[in-house]
ROSE-4610 file (N, C-alpha, C; in Angstrom, 1 decimal, always signed):
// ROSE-4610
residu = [X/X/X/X/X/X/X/X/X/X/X/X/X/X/X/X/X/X/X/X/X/X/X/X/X/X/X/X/X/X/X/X/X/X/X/X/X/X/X/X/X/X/X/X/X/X/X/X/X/X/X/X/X/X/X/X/X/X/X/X/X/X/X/X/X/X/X/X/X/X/X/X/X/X/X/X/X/X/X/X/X/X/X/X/X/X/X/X/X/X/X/X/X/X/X/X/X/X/X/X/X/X/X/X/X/X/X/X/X/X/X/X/X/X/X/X/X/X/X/X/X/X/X/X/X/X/X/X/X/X/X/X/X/X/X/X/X/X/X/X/X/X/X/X/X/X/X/X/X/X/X/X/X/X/X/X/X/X/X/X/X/X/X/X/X/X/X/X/X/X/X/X/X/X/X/X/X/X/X/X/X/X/X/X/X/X/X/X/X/X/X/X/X/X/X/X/X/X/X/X/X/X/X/X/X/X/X/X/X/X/X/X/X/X/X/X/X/X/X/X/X/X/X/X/X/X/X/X/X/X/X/X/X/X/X/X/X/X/X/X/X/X/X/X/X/X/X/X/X/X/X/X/X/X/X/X/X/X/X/X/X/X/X/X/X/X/X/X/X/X/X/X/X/X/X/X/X/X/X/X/X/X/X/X/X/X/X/X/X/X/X/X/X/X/X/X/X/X/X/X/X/X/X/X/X/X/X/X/X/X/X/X/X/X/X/X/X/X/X/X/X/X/X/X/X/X/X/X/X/X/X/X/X/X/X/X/X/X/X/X/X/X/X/X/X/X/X/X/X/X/X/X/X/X/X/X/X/X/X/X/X/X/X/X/X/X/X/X/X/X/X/X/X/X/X/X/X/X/X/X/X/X/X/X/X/X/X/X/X/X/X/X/X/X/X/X/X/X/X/X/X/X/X/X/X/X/X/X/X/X/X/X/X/X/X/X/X/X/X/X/X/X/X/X/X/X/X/X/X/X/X/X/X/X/X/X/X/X/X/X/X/X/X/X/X/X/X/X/X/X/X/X/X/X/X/X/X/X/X/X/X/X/X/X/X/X/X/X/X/X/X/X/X/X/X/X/X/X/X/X/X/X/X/X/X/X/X/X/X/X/X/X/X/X/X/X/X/X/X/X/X/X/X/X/X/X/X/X/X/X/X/X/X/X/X/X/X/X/X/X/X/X/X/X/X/X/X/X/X/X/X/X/X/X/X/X/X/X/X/X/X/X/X/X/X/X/X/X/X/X/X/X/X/X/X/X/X/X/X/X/X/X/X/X/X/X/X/X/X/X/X/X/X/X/X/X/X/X/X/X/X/X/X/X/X/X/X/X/X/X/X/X/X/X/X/X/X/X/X/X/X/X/X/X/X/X/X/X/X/X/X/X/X/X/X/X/X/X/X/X/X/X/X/X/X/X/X/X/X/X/X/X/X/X/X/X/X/X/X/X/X/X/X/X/X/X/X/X/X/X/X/X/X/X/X/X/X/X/X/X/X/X/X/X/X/X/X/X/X/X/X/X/X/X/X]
num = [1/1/1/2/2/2/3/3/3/4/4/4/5/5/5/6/6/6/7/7/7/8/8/8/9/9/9/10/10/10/11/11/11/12/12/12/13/13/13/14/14/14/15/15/15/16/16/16/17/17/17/18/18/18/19/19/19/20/20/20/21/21/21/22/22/22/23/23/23/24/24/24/25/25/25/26/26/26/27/27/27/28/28/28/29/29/29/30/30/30/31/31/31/32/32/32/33/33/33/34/34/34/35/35/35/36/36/36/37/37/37/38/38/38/39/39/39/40/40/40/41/41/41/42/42/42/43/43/43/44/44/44/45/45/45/46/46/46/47/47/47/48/48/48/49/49/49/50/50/50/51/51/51/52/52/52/53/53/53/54/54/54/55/55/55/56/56/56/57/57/57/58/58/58/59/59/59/60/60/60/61/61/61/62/62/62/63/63/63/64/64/64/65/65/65/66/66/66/67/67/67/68/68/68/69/69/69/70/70/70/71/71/71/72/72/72/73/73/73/74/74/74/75/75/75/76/76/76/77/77/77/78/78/78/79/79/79/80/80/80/81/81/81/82/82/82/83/83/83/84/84/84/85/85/85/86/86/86/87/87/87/88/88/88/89/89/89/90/90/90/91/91/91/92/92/92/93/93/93/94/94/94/95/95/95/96/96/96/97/97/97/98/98/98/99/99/99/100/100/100/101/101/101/102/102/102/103/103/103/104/104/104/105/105/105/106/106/106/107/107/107/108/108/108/109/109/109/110/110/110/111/111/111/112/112/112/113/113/113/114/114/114/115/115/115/116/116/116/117/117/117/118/118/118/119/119/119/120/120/120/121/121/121/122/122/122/123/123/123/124/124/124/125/125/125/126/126/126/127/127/127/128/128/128/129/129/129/130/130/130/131/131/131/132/132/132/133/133/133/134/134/134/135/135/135/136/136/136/137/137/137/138/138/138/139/139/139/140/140/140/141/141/141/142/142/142/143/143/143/144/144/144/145/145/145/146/146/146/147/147/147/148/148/148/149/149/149/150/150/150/151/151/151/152/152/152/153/153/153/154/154/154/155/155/155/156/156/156/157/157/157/158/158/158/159/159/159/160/160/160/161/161/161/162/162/162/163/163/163/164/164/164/165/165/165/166/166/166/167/167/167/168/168/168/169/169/169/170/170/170/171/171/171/172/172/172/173/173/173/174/174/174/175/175/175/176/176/176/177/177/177/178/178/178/179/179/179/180/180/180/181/181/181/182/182/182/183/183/183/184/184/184/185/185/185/186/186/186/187/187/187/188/188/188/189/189/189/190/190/190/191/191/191/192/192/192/193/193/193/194/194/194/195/195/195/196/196/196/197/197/197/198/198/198/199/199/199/200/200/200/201/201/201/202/202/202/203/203/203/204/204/204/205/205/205/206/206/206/207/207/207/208/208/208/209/209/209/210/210/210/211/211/211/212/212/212/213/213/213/214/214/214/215/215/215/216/216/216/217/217/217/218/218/218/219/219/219/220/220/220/221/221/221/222/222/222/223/223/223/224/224/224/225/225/225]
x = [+148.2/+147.0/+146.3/+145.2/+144.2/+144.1/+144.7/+144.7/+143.2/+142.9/+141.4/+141.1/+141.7/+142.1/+141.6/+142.6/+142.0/+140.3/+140.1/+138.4/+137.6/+138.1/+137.3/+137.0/+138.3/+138.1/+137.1/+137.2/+136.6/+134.6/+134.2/+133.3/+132.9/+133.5/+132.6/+132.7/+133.4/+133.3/+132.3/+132.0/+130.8/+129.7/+129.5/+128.9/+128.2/+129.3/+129.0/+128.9/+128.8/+128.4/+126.8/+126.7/+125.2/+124.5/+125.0/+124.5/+123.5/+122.3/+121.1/+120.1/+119.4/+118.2/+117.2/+117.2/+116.1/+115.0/+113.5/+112.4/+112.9/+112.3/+112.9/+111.3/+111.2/+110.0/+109.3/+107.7/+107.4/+107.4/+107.0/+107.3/+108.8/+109.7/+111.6/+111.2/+110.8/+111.0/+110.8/+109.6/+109.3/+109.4/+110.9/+111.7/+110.9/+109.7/+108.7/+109.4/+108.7/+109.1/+108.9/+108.9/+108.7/+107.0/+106.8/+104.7/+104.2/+104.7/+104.2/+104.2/+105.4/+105.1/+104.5/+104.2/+103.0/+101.7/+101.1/+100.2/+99.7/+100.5/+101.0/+100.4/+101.3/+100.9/+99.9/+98.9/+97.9/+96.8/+97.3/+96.2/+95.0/+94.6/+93.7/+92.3/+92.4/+90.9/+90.8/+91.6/+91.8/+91.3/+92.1/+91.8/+90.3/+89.7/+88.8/+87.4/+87.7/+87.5/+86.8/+88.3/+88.0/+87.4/+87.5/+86.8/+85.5/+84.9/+83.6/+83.2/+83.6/+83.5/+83.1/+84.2/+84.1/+82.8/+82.7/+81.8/+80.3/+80.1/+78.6/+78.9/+79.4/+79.5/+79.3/+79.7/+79.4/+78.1/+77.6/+76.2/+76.1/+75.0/+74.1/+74.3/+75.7/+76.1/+74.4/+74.5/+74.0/+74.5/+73.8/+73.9/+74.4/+73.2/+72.7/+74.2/+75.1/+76.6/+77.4/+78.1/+78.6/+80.4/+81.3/+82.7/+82.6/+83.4/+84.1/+84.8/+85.9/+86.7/+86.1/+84.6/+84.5/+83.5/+82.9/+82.1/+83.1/+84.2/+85.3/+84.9/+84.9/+85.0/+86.4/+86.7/+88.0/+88.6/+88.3/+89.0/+89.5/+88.5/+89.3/+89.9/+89.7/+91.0/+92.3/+92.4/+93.8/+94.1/+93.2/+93.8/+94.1/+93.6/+94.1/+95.7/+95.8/+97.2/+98.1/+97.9/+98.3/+99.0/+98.2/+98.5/+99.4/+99.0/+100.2/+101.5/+101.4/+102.8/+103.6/+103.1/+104.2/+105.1/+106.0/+107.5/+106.9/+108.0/+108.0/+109.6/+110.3/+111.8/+113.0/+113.6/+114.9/+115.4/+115.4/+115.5/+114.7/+113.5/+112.3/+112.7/+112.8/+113.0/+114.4/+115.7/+116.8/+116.5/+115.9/+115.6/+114.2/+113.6/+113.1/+113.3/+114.9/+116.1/+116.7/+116.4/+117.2/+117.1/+115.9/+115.6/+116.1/+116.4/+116.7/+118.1/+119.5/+120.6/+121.4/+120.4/+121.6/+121.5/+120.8/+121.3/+122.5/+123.1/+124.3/+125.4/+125.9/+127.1/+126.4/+125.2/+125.1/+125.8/+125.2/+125.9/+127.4/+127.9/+129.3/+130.3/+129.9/+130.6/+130.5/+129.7/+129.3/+129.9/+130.1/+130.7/+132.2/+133.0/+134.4/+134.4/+134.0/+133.9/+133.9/+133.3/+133.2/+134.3/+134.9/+136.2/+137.3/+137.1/+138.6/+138.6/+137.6/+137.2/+137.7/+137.1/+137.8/+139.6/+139.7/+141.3/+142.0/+141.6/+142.0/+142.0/+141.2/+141.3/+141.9/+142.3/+142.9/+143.7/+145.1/+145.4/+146.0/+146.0/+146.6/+145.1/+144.2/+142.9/+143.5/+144.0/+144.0/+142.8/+142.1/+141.1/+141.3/+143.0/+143.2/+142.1/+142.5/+142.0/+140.3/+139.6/+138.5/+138.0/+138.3/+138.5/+138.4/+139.5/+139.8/+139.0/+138.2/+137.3/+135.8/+135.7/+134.5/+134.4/+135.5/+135.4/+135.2/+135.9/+136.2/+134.3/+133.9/+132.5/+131.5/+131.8/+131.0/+130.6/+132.0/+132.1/+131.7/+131.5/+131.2/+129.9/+129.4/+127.5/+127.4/+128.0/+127.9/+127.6/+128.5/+128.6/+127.6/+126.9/+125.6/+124.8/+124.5/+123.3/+123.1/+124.2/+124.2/+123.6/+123.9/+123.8/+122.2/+121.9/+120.9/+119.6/+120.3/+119.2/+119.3/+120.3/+120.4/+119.4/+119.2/+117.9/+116.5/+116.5/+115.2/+115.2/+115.8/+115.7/+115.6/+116.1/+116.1/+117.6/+118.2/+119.5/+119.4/+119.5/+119.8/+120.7/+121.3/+122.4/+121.6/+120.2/+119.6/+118.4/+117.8/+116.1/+115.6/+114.1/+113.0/+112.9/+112.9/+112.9/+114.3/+114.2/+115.3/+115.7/+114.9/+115.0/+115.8/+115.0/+115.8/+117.3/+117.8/+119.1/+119.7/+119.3/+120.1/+120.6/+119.5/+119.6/+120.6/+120.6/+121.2/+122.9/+123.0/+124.8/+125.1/+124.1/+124.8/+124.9/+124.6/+124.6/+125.8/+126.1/+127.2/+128.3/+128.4/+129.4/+130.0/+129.0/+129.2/+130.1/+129.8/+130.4/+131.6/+132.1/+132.8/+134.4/+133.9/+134.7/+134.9/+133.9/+134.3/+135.8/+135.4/+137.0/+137.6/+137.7/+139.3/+139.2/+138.2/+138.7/+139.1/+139.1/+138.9/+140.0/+141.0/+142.9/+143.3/+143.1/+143.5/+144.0/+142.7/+142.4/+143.4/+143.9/+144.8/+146.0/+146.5/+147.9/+148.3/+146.9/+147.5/+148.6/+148.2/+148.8/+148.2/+147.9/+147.1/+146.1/+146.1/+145.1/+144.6/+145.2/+144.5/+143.4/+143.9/+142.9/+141.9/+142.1/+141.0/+140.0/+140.1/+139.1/+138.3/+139.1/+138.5/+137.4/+137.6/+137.1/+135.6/+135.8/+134.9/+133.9/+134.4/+133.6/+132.7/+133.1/+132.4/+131.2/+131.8/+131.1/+129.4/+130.0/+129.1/+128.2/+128.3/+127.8/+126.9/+127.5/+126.7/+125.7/+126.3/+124.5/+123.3/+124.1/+122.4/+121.9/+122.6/+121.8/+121.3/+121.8/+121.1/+120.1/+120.2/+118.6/+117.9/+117.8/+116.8/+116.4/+117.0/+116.4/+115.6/+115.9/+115.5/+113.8/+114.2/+113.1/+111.8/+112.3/+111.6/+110.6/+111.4/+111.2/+109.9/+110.2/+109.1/+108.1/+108.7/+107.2/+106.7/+107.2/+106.5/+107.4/+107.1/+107.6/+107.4/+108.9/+108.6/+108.6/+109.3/+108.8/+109.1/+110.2/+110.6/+109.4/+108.6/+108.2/+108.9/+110.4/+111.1/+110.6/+109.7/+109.7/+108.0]
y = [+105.0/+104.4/+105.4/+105.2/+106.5/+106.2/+106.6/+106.5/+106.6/+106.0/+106.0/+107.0/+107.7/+109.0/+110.1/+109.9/+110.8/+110.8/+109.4/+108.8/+110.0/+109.5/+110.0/+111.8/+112.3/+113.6/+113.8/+113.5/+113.5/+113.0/+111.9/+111.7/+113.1/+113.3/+115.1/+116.2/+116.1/+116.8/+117.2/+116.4/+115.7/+115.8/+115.4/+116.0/+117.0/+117.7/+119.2/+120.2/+119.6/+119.9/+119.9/+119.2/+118.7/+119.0/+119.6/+119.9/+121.6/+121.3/+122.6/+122.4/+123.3/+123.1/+122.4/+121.6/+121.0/+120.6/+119.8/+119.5/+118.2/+118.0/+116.9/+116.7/+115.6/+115.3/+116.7/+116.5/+117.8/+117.8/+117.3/+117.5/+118.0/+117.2/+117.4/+118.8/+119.2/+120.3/+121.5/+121.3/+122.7/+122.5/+121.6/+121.8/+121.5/+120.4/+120.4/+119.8/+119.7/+119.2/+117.6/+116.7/+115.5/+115.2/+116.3/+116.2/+117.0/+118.1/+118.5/+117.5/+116.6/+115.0/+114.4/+114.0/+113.4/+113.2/+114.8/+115.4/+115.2/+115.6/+115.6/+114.2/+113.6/+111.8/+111.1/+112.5/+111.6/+111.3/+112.0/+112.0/+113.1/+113.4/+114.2/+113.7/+112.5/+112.1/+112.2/+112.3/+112.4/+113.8/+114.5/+116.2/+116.3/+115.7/+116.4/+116.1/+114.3/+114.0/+115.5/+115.8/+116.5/+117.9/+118.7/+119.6/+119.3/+118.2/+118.0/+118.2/+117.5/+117.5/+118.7/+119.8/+121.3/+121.7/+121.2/+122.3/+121.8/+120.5/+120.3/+120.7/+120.9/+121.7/+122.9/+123.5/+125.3/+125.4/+126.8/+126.9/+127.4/+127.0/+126.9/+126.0/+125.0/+124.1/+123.4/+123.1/+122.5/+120.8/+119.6/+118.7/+117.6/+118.7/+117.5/+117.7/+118.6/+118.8/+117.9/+117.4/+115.6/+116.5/+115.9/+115.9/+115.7/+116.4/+115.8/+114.8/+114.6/+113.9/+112.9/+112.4/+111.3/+110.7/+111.6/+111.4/+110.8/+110.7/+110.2/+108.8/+108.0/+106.4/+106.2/+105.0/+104.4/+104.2/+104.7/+104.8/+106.1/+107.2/+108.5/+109.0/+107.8/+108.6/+107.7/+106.9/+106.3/+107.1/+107.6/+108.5/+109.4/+110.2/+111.5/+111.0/+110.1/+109.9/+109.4/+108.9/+108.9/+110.0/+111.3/+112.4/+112.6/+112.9/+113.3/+113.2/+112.0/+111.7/+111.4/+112.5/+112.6/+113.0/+112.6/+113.4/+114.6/+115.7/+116.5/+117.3/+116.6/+117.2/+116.2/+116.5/+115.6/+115.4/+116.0/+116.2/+115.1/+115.0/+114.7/+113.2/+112.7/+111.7/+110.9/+111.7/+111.3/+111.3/+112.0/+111.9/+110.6/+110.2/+109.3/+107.6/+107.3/+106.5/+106.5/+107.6/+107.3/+105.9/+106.0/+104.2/+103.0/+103.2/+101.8/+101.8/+102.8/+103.0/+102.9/+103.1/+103.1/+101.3/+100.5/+99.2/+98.6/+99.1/+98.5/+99.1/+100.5/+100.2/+99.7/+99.9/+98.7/+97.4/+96.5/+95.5/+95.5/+96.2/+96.0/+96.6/+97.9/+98.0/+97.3/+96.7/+95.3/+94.5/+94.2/+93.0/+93.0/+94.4/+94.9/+94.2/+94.7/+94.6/+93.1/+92.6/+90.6/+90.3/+91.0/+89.8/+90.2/+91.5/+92.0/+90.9/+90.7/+90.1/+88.8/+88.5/+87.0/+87.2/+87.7/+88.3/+87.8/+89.0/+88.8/+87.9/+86.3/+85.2/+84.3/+84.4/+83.7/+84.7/+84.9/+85.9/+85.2/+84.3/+83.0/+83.2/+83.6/+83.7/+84.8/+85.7/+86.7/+87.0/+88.2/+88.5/+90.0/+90.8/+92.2/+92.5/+92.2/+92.1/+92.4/+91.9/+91.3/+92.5/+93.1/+94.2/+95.4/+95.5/+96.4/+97.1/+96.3/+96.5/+96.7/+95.3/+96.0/+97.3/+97.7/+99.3/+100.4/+99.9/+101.0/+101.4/+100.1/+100.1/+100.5/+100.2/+100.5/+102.0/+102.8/+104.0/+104.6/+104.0/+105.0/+104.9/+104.0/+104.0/+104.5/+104.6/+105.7/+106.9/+107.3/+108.7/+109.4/+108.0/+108.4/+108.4/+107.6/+107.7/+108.7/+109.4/+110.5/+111.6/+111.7/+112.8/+112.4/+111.6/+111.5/+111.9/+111.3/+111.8/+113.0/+113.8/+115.1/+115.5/+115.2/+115.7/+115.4/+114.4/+113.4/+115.0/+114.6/+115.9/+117.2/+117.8/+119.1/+119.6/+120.6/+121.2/+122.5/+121.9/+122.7/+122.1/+123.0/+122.8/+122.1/+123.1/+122.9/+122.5/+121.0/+120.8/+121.0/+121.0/+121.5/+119.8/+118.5/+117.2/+117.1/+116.5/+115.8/+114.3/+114.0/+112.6/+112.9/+113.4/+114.2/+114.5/+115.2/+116.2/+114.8/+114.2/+112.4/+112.1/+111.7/+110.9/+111.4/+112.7/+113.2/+113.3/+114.2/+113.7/+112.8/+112.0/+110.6/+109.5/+109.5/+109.4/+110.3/+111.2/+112.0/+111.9/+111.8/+111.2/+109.6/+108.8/+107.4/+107.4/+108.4/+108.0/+109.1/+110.0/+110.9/+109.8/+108.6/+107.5/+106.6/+106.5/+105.5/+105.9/+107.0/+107.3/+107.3/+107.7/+107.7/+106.0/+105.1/+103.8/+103.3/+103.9/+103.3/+103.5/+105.1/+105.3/+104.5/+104.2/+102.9/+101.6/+101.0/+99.8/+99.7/+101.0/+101.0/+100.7/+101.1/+101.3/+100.3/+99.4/+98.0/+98.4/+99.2/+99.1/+99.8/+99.9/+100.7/+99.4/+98.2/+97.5/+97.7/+98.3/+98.2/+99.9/+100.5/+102.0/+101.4/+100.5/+100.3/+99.7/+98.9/+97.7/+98.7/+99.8/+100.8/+101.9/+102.1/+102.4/+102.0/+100.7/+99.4/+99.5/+99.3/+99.6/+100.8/+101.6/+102.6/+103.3/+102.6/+102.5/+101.8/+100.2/+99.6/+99.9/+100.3/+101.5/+102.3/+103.2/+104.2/+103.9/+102.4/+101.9/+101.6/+101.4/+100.9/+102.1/+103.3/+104.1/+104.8/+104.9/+105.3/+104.6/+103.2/+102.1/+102.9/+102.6/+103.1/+104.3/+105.4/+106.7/+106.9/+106.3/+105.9/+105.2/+104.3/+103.8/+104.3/+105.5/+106.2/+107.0/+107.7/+108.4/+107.7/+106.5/+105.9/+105.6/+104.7/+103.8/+104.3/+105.8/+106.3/+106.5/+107.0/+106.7/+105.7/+105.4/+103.8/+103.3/+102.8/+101.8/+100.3/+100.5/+99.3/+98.6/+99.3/+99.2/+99.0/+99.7/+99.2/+100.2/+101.1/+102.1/+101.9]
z = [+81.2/+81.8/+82.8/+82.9/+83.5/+85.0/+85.7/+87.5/+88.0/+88.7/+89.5/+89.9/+90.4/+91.2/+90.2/+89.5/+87.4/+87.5/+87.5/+87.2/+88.1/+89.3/+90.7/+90.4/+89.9/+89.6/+88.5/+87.4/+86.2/+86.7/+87.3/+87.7/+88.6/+89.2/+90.8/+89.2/+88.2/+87.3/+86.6/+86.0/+85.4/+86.2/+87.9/+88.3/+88.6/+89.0/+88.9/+88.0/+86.6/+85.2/+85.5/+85.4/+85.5/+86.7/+87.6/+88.7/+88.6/+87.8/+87.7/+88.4/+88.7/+89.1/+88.6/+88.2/+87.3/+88.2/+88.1/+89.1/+89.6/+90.6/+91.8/+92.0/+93.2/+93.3/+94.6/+94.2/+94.4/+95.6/+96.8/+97.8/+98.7/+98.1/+98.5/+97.5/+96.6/+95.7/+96.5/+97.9/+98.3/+99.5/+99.9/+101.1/+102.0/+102.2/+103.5/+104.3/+106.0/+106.9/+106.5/+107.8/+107.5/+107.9/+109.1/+109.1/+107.5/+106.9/+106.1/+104.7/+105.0/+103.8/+103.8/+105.2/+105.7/+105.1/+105.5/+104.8/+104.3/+103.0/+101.2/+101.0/+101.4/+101.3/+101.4/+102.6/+102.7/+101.7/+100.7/+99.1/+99.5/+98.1/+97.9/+98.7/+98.3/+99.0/+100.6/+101.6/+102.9/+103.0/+102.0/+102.0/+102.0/+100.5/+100.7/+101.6/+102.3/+103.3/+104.8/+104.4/+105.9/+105.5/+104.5/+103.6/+103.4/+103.0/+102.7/+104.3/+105.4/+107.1/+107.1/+107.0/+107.4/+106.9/+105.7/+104.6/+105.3/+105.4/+106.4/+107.8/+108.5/+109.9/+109.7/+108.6/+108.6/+108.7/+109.4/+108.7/+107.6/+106.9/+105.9/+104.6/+104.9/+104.1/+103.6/+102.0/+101.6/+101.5/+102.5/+102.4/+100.7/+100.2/+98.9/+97.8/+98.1/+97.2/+97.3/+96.5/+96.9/+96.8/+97.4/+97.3/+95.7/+94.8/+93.3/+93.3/+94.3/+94.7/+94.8/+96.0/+96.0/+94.9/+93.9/+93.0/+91.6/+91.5/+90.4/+90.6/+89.3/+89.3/+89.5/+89.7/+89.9/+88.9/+87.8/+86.2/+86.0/+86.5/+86.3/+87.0/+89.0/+89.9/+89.2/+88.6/+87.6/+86.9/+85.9/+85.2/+85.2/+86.3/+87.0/+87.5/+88.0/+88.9/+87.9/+86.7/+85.1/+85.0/+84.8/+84.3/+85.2/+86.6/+87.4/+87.5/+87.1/+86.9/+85.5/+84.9/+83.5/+83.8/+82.9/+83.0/+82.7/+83.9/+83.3/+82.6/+82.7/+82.5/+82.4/+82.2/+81.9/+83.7/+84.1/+85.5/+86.4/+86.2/+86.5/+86.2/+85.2/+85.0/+85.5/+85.7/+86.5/+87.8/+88.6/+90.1/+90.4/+89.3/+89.4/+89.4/+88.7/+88.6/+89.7/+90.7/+91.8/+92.9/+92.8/+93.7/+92.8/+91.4/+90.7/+90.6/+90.6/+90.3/+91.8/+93.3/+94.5/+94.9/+94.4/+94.5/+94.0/+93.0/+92.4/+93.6/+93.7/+94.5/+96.0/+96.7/+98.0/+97.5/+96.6/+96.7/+96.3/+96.1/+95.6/+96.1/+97.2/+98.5/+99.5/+99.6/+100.9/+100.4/+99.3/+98.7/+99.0/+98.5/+98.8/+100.4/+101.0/+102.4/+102.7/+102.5/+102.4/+101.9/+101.1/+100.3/+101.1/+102.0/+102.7/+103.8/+104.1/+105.3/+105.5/+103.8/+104.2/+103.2/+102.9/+102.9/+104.1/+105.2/+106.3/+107.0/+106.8/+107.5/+106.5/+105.3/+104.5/+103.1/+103.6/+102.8/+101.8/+101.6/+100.0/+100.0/+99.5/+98.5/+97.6/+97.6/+96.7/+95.8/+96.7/+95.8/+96.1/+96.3/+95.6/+94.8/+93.3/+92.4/+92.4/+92.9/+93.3/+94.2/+95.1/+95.7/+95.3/+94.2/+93.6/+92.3/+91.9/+90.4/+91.4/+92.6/+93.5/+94.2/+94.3/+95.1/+93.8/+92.6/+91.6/+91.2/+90.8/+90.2/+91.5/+92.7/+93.4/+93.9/+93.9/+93.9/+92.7/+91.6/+90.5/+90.3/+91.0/+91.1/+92.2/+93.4/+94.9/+93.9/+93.2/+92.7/+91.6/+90.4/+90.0/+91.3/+91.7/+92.8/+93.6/+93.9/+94.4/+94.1/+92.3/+91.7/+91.4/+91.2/+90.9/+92.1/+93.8/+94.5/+95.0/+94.7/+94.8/+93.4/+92.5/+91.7/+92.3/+93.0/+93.6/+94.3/+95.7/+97.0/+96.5/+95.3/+95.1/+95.5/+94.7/+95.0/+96.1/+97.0/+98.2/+99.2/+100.1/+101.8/+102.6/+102.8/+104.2/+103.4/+104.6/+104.5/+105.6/+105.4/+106.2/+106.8/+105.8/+106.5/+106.6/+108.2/+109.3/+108.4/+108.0/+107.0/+105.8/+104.9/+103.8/+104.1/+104.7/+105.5/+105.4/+106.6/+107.0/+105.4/+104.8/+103.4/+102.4/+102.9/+101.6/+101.5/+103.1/+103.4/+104.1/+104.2/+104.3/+102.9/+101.9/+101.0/+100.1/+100.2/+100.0/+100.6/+101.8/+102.3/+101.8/+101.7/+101.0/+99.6/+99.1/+97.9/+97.7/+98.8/+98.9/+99.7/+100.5/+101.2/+100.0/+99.2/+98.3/+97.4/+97.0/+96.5/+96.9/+98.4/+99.2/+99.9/+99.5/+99.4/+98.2/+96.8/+95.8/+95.8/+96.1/+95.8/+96.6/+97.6/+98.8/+97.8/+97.4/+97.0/+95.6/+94.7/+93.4/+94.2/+95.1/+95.7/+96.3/+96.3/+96.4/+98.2/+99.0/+100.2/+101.3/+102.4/+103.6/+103.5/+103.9/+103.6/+104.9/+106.1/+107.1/+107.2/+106.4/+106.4/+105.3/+104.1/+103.1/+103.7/+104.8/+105.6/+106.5/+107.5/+107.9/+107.4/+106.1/+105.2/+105.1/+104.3/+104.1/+105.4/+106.5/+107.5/+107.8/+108.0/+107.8/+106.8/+105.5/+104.2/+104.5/+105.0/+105.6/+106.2/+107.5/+108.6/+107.9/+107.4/+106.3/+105.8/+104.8/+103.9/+105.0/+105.6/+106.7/+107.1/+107.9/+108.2/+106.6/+105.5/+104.1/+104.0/+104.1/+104.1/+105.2/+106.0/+107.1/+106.7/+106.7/+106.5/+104.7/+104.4/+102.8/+103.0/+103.9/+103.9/+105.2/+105.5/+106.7/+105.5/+104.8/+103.3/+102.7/+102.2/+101.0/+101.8/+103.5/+103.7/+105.4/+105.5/+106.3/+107.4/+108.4/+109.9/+110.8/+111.4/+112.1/+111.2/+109.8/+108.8/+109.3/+110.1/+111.0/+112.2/+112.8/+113.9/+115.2/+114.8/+116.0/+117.5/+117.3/+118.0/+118.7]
């Protein structure tokens, strides 16, 4: 029978097989800060906004030259943003799976975490078991998700976003605990280091949510600030 442990190796394997440079999304691709994302985000039409500004402030700007940008119908700025976003690579398209693939082990390490819990206030429930297949499966989607937003962010140590950096080894770290809760949880003993675990795990997804979502929907996405 194939030890978890076996899996856990075999999975960073596999991994690290597949761990090439492939394209990531373009911005994480050219290592910006988190103002230089900003930017980026603010779309072309902001740009040429402030370009068309410049270009009548200069002297001898000719008034009567319209922006391109703003001269596009709303059919061809679609289709332009169509085009843009083709795949471009096998790569391209796995770092793009990365927002639809880290929901499975969230819920199913929170979940681990919930059943220890009530374990621990009723230990005739017996949901070992229950525990045990939720940590296994949870960690082995920690471990795609990983690999995959390590394609999203680009294969590098160091980023230029403070966000990114967070995201990335804290997400790596997540699924680097998961295994050393997943051999816990086969041995069927340390139940008080698997729960420690669990917690921490916990801990972790939230600051991964937040910083995830600092990422997609801006700065302050909370408005807690």
């Amino acid at each position: 029978m194939i030890k978890a442990s076996h899996l856990s190796i075999f999975a960073l394997l596999v991994a690290l097989v597949l761990a090439v440079p492939l394209s990531a999304h373009e911005g994480h691709q050219k290592n910006m800060s988190d103002e230089e994302m900003i930017m980026m985000e603010a779309g072309p039409t902001d740009v040429g906004d402030m370009d068309a500004a410049d270009h009548a402030a200069s002297p001898g700007a000719n008034p009567s030259v319209a922006d391109p940008a703003q001269a596009m119908t709303p059919a061809q700025v679609m289709q332009q943003r169509i085009e843009e976003n083709r795949l471009s690579s096998l790569g391209d398209l796995i770092s793009r799976l990365h927002p639809a693939v880290v929901h499975f082990p969230i819920a199913l390490l929170l979940l681990a975490g919930i059943a220890e819990v009530a374990m621990k206030w009723s230990p005739s429930v017996g949901l070992q078991t229950i525990v045990r297949l939720l940590v296994a499966f949870g960690t082995i989607g920690a471990i795609i998700a990983v690999l995959f937003g390590w394609f999203a962010g680009g294969w590098r140590l160091v980023d230029q976003s403070a966000n990114l950096a967070i995201h990335r080894w804290n997400g790596t770290a997540i699924a680097v605990l998961g295994i050393a809760a997943w051999t816990l949880a086969v041995r069927d003993g340390g139940r008080t280091r698997l729960r420690i675990f669990l917690a921490i795990i916990a801990a972790a997804i939230l600051v991964q949510g937040y910083y995830g979502g600092e990422m997609a929907r801006g700065p302050n996405h909370l408005g807690v600030m």
